[in-house]
Each structure stands twice: as C-alpha cells, then as structure tokens.
C-alpha positions as CSV (number, residue, x, y, z in Angstrom):
1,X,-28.0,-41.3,-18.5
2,X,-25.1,-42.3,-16.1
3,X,-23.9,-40.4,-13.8
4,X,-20.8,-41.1,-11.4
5,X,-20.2,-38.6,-8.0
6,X,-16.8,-38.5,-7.2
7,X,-15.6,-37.4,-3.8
8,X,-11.6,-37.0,-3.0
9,X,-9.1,-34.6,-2.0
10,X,-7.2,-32.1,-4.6
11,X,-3.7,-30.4,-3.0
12,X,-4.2,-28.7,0.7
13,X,-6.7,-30.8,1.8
14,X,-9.4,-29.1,-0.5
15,X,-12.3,-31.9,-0.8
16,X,-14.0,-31.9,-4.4
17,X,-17.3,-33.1,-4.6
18,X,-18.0,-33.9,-8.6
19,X,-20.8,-35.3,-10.8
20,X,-20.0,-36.5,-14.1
21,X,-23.0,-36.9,-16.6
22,X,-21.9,-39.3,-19.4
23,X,-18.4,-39.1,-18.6
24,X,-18.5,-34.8,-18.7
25,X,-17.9,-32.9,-15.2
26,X,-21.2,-31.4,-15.1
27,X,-20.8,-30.3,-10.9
28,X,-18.5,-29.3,-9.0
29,X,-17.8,-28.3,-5.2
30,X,-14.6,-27.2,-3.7
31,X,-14.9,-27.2,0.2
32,X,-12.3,-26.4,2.8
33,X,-12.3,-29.2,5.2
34,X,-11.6,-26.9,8.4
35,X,-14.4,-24.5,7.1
36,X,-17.7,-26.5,7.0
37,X,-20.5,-25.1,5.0
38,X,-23.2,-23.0,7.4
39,X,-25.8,-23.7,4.2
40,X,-29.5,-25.2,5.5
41,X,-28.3,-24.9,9.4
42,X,-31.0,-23.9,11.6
43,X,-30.5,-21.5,14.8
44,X,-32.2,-19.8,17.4
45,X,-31.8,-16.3,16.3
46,X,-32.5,-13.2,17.6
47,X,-34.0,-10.0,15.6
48,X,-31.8,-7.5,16.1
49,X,-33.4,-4.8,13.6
50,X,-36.3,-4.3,11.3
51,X,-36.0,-2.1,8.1
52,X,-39.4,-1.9,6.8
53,X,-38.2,0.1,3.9
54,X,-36.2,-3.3,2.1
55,X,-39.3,-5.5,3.8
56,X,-36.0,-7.5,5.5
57,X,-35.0,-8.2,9.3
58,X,-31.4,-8.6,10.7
59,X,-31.3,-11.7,12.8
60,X,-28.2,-12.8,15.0
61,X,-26.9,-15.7,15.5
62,X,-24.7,-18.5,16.3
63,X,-20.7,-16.4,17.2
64,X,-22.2,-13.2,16.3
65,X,-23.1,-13.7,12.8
66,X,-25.7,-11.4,11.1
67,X,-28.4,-13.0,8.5
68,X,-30.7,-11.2,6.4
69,X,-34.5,-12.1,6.9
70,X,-37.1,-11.2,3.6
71,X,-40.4,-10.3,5.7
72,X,-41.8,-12.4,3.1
73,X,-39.9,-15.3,4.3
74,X,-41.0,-14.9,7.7
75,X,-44.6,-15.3,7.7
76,X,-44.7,-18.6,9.7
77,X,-42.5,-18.6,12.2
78,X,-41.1,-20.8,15.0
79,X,-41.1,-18.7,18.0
80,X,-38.4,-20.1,20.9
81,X,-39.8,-17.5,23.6
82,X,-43.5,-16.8,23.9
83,X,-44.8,-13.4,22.4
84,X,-47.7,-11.2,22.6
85,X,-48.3,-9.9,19.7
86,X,-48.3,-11.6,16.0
87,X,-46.5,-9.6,14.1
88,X,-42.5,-10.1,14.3
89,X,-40.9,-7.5,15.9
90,X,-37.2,-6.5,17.4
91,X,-36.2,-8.9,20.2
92,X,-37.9,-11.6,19.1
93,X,-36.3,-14.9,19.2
94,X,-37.0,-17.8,16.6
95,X,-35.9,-20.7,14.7
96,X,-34.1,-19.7,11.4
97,X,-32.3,-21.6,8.7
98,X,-29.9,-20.6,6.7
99,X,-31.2,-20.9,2.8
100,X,-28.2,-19.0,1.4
101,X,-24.5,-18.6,2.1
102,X,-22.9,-15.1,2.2
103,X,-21.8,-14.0,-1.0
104,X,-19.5,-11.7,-1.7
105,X,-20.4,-8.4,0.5
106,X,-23.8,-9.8,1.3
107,X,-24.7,-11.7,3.9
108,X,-26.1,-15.2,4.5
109,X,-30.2,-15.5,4.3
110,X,-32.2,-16.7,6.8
111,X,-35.6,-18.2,6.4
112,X,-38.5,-19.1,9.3
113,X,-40.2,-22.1,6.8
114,X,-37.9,-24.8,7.8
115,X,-37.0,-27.2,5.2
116,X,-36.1,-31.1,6.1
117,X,-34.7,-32.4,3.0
118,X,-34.9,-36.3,2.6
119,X,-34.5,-38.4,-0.6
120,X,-37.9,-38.6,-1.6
121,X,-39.7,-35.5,0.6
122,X,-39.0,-32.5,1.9
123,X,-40.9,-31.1,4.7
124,X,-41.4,-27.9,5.6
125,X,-43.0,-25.6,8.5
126,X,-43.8,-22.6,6.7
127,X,-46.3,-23.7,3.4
128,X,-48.9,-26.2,4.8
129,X,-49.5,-27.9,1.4
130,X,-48.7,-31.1,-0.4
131,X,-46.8,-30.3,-4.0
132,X,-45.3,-32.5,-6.1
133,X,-42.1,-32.6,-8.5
134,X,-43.0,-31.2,-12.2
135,X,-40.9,-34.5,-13.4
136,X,-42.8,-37.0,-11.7
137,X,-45.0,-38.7,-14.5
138,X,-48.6,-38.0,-14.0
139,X,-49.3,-42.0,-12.9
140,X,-46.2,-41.8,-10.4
141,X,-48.3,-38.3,-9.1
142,X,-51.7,-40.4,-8.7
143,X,-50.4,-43.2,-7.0
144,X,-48.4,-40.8,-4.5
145,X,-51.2,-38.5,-4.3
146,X,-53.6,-41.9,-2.5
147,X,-50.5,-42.9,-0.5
148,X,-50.5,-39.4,1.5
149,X,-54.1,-39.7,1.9
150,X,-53.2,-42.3,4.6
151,X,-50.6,-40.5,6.6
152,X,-51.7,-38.3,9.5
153,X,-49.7,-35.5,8.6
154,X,-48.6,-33.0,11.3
155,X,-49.2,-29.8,10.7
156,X,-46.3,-29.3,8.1
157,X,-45.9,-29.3,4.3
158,X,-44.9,-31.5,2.2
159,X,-42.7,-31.6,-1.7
160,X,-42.4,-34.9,-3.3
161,X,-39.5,-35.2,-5.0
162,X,-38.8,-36.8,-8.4
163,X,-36.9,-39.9,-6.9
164,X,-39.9,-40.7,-5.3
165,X,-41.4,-42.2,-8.2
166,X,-40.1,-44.9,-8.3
167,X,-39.8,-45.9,-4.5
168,X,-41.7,-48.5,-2.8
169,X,-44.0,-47.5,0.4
170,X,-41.7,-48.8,3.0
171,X,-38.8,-46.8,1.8
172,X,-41.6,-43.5,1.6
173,X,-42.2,-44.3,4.8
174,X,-39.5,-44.9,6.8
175,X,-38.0,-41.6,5.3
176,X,-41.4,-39.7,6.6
177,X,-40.9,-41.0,9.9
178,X,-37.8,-39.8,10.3
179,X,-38.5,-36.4,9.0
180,X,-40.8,-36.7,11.4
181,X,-38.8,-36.9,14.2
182,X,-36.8,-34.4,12.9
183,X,-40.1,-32.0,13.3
184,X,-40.9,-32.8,16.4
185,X,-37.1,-32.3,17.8
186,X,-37.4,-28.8,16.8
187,X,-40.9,-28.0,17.8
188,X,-40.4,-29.0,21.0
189,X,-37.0,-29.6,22.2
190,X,-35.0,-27.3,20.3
191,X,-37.4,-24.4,20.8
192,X,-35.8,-24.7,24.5
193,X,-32.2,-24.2,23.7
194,X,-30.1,-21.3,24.4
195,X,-30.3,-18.3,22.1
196,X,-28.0,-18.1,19.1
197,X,-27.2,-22.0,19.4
198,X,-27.3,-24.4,16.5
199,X,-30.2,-26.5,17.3
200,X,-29.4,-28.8,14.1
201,X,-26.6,-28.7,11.5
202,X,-27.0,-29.6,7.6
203,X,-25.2,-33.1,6.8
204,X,-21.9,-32.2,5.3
205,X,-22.4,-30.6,1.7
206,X,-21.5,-33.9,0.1
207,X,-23.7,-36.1,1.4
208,X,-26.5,-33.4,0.8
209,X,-25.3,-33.8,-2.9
210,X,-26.0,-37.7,-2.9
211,X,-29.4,-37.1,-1.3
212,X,-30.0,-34.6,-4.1
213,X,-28.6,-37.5,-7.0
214,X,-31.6,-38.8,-9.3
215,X,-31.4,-42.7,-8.0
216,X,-32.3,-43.8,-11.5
217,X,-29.1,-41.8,-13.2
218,X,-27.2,-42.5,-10.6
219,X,-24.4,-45.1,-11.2
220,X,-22.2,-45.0,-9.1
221,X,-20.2,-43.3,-6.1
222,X,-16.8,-43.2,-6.0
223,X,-14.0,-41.9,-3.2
224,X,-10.6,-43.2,-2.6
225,X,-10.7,-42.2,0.9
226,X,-11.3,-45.0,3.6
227,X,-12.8,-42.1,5.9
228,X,-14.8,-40.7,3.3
229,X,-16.1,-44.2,2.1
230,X,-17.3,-44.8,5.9
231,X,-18.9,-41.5,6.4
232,X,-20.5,-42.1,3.1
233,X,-21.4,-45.5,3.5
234,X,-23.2,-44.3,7.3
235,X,-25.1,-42.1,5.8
236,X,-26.5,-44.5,2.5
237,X,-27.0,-47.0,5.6
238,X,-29.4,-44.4,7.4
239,X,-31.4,-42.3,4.8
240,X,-30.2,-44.4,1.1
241,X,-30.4,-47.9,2.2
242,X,-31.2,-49.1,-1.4
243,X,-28.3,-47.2,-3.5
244,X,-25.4,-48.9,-0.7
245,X,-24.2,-51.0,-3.4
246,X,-23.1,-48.0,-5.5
247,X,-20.7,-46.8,-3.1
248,X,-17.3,-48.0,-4.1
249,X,-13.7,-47.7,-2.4
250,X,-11.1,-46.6,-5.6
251,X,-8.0,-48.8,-4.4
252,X,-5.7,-48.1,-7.3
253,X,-2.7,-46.2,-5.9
254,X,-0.6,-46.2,-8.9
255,X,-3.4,-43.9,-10.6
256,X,-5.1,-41.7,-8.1
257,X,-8.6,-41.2,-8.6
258,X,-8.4,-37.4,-9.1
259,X,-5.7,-38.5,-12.0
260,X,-8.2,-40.9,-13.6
261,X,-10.9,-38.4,-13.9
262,X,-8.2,-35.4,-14.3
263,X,-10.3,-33.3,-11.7
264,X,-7.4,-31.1,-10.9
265,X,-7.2,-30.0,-15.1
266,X,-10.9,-29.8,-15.2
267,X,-11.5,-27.9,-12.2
268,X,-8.7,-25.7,-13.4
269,X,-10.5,-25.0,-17.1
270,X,-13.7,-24.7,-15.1
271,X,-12.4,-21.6,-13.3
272,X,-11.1,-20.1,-16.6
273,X,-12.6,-17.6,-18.5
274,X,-12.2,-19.0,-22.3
275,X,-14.4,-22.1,-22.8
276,X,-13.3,-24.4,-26.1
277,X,-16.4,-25.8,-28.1
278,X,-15.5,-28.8,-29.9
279,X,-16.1,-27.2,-33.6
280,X,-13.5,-24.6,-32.5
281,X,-15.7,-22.1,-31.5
282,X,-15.3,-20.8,-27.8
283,X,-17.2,-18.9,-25.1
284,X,-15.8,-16.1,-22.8
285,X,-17.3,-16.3,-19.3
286,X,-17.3,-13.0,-17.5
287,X,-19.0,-12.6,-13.6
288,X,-19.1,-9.0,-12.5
289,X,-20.7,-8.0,-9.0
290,X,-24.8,-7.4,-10.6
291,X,-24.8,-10.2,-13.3
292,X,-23.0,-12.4,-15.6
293,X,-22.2,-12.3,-19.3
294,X,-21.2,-14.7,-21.9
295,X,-20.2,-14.0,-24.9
296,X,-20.2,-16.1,-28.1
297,X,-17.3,-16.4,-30.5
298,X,-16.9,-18.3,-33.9
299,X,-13.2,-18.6,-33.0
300,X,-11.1,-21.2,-35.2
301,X,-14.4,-22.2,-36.6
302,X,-14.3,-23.0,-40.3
303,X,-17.5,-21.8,-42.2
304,X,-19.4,-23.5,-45.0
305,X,-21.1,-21.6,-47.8
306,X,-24.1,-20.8,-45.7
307,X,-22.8,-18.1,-43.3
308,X,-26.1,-18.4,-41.3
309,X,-26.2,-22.2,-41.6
310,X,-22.4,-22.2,-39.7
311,X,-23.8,-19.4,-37.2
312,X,-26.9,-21.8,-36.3
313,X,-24.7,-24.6,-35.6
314,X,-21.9,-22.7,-33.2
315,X,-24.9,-21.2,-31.0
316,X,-27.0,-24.6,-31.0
317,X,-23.4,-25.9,-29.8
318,X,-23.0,-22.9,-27.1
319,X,-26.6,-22.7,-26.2
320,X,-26.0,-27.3,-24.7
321,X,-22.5,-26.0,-22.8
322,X,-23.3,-22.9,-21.5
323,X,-26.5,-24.9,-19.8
324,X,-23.6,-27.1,-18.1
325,X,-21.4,-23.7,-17.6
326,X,-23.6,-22.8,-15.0
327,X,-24.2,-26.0,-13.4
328,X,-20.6,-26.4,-12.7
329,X,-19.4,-22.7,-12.2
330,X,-22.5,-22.6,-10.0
331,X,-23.3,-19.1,-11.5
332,X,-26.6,-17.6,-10.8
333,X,-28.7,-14.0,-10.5
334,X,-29.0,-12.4,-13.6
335,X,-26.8,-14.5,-16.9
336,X,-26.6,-12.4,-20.2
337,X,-25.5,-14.2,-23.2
338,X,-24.6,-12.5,-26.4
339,X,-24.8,-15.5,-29.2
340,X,-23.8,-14.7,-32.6
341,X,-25.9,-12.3,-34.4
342,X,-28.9,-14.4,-36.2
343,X,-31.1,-12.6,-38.8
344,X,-34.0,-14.5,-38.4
345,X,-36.5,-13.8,-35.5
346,X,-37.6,-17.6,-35.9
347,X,-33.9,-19.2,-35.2
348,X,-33.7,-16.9,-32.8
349,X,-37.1,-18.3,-31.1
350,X,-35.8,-21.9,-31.7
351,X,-32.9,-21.2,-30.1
352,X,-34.5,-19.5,-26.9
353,X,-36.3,-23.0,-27.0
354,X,-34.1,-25.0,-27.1
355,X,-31.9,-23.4,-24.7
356,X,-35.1,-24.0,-22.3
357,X,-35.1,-27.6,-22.7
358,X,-31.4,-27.9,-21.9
359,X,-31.8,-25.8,-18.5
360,X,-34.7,-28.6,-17.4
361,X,-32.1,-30.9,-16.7
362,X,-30.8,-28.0,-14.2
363,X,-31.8,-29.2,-10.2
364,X,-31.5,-25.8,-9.6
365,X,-34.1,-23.4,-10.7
366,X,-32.9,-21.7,-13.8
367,X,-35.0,-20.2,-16.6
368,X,-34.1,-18.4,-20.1
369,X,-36.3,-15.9,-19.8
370,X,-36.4,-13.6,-23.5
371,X,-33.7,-12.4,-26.1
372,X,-33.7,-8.6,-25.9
373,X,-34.5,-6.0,-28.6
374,X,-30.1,-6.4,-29.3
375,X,-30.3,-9.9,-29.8
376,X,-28.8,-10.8,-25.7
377,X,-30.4,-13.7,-24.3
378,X,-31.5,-13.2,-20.7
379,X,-31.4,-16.3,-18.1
380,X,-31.8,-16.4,-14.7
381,X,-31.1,-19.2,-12.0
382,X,-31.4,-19.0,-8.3
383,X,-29.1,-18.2,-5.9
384,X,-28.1,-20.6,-3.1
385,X,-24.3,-21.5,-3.3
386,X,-21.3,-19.7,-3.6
387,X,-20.0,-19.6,-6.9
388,X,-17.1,-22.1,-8.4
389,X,-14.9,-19.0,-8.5
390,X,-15.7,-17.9,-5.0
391,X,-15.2,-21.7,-3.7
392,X,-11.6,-22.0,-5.1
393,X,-10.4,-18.7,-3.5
394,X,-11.6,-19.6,-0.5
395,X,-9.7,-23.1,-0.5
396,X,-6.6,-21.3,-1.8
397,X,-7.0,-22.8,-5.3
C-alpha cells in the first residue's frame, strides 16, 4: 500500500494534515494555526474535587482549565509535592496528561500513566510491562522480545510498536535513549515546576501524525510550504532520521498542491452528510450528541434478477467505505449502521466479518461489535480527537 501525507494550508490559514491510501483521502485534520492542539500535553495539575460517585477527579490546570480524571486512570501517579497518605485526595498536585480533547460540552481528560510516544516505543509511567503490537509478526516479536532483555529499563513500561519490526538496533536504541531522557526530565526536574505549568508540550499534531505513519506504507511526504518543509524536515532529522528522503518540497505554483489533490472538494464532501458509493448506492452519515448512525441506501443502484444478490453487493461496498468514513470524519463512541435488510443470518455474519477485517487497518481502536435483534450493526471506536465536523467549525470552515 502507498500512502502519501500531505500538509498545506486551505483558505484562512486553516492547516490540513491528510493521508491518502492508494490515491483515496483516508485522514484528515483541520487545525487552526493560532489555536494549537492541548492533546498528549502534560501539566502539573492540581485536584480540585473528588466525586466518588462517577469514580472521576476534577484537576486544574494550565490558565484555569478543568480536566476530568477516571480514578481508574490515576492509580500511578506522579506526585510534584510530597504526600502522606496514598490514596489521592483534594489538593493534591501531580503530573497529568491530557489523553483527550474537550468535546462538545465535555471536558478534556486527564490521565497520571504518562505516555512518551516515539516511532517505534512508547513509554509509559503508569503500566510497568513490556507489550507488543498485535501486527508485529511473531519472528519480528521474538527477536524484539531478546533485544529488551538487554536494556536496563527504568522503572517504566514499555509498547512496541508495529514500525519496529522492521528497524535495526541502533535506530531502537537511539529512540529509547531519548525517551529516556524524556522520563527522567519529568521525574525529576519537572516535578519541581510551578503548579499548573506545562512541563512538556505534544509536538505539533502533524508531526505526531508522521510519527504515527507505518514506515513501510509510507511513501511519501508532501508540503508546499518552505516553513512547513523545515519544521518537518527538524523533526525527521531528530526522531525519523531514515524516512528524511520522503519529505519533499511541492514547487509547482501554477497548480497548488491543495488543487492537485483537490483537498478543499474532498474535505468539503467529507463534512457532508450523503456519501456516493461508486455503484450508485449512497450512505447518509448522521452524528447526534450520544452516538452516530448510518444509514444504507440502494439509491440509483440498478438491480439484477437476484434482489438479495444486488443487496449483498451494496452493503459489501458500504461495509469497505464506511470503515474509511470514520477514519477521516474521525467519528467515534457508539456508530450504528443500518445496512440493507438481508434475510440470511449467514450473510449477515459474513458481513459482520468482514466489516471486522476492514476496521484492522484502523490505528485507532475500533471494533464492530454484533448486529442487533433489528438487523443495526453496532461499532465502536475510541475516543481521542475531535471530530472532522467539530474541526472545521472551529477553523471557520
């Protein structure tokens, strides 16, 4: 598969981050340039409340801003000032990140097991285990698995990501020492900073986006800004040393590079309702505030003889574009699909499967869970970002 990330500006400055998988926009990100994400920040927050009742503190920080704290996500944490007793309590003052942007009427979560995302690992403070991607093929695992035997590990834990596969041990290595550093700045430098301070701020969401590319799908990346270009090329220099030579600088200026890829109409059709399939059949995409439903249409669809025959065929051909629906809408919580009415439990199994497989290729966590006793299909994929929708409002789109 080849994938090409695009990163430009759209009208009023909006910057559009964009993956294309086989030449189809498959992500998308719309960010305001004055109005930098908050997303995977970490703090020195303050509890200000706890309601036992929702098992959830209200932490403070940075200009006054409240975050929500699961209990559950606070088992392991990073205390700033020293406490007597174990048990968190109000008043107390700790090192948070921020693991999910405010949405809607909800505020942004917090969480106390600090994440350090790199390439190939991510470390954490909170889960002291070593676990290892579900893609990574079970020889890539084993050879991992006696590399970490030789690394005196601090008292952290460890994911290894699917990119690091294929990487060498000085590139593993390098990117552990750095995370490294990284642990110790905030275990005992940052722990000193003033209250409600950002000790350490996310890279831009972009870059993070890079980071997050699989390095064997990944093409190229393209921006037709010379700022960008640098920023990006800094970065691939630091922590992607050996994917530098996919970074290229678009120079056409007869033929912008948001024209050439027509990000503007596709970012436009992506924040409309109706969804065109290419045998004429379309999908109506509907967010409310406690889930969101699609809905299946045969449209200008022309049938065969076998009624059932054409309705297999429209949902197998929904079921592959609603999986990339949600990737580039960024739509998650609860996702209930109505497909066209199929008589037979077994297609409808097949279908359930298949839909499954298409949803692997998902880097967020998503999962179709059952089809219901009146034939809905029910999926569910993490929260994290704010939704398309939610982006382009924000940038005025």
């Amino acid at each position: 598969m080849d994938n090409t990330r695009i990163v430009t500006y759209l009208k009023n400055g909006v910057l559009a981050d964009a993956l294309y998988e086989n030449g189809h926009l498959t992500e998308l990100s719309l960010l305001p340039a004055e109005q930098p994400s908050v997303l995977g920040n970490i703090y020195t927050g303050k509890v200000k409340n706890i309601v036992k009742n929702i098992q959830a503190a209200f932490v403070q920080i940075e200009n006054g801003m409240i975050c929500y704290l699961p209990l559950e996500d606070a088992k392991h944490p990073v205390y700033t000032r020293p406490k007597k007793q174990k048990q968190l309590a109000e008043g107390d003052e700790l090192l948070v990140q921020i693991s999910r942007e405010a949405v809607k009427t909800k505020a942004p979560s917090v969480t106390t097991n600090i994440s350090l995302t790199g390439k190939y690992l991510v470390m954490t403070t909170g889960n002291h285990v070593i676990g290892y991607s579900s893609k990574l093929k079970s020889e890539e695992k084993t050879r991992l698995k006696e590399l970490l035997k030789e690394w005196e590990l601090p008292p952290v834990g460890l994911i290894v990501r699917t990119n690091a596969g294929q990487a060498n041990l000085s590139d593993l290595k390098k990117e552990y020492d750095r995370l490294c550093r990284k642990y110790y700045f905030l275990t005992e430098q940052a722990v000193h900073r003033a209250v409600y301070s950002c000790v350490m701020r996310n890279r831009p969401a972009y870059l993070t986006s890079i980071l997050g590319s699989r390095s064997d799908s990944l093409k190229e990346i393209l921006t037709d800004h010379s700022e960008l270009y640098e920023q990006i090329r800094e970065f691939l220099e630091e922590e992607m040393p050996e994917d530098i030579e996919k970074l290229h600088l678009y120079e056409d200026r007869t033929l912008p590079l948001k024209s050439l890829y027509r990000l503007e109409k596709e970012a436009a059709d992506a924040l409309s309702a109706r969804v065109w399939l290419k045998s004429g059949a379309y999908l109506v995409i509907e967010p409310t505030e406690a889930l969101t439903v699609i809905d299946v249409n045969s449209g200008k669809y022309t049938r065969g003889r076998n009624k059932q025959e054409a309705i297999w065929k429209i949902n197998q051909e929904a079921a592959k574009e609603i999986a990339r629906q949600l990737r580039l809408r960024n739509l998650s919580g609860m996702i209930l699909v109505d497909f066209m009415d199929m008589q037979e439990k077994d297609a409808q199994d097949a279908l359930l499967l298949q839909m499954r497989e298409f949803l692997k290729r998902d880097p967020q966590k998503a999962a179709a869970v059952d089809m219901t006793e009146l034939g809905l299909m029910e999926i569910t994929r993490k929260k994290q970002k704010k939704t398309l929708l939610e982006q382009a409002k924000e940038c005025g789109l």
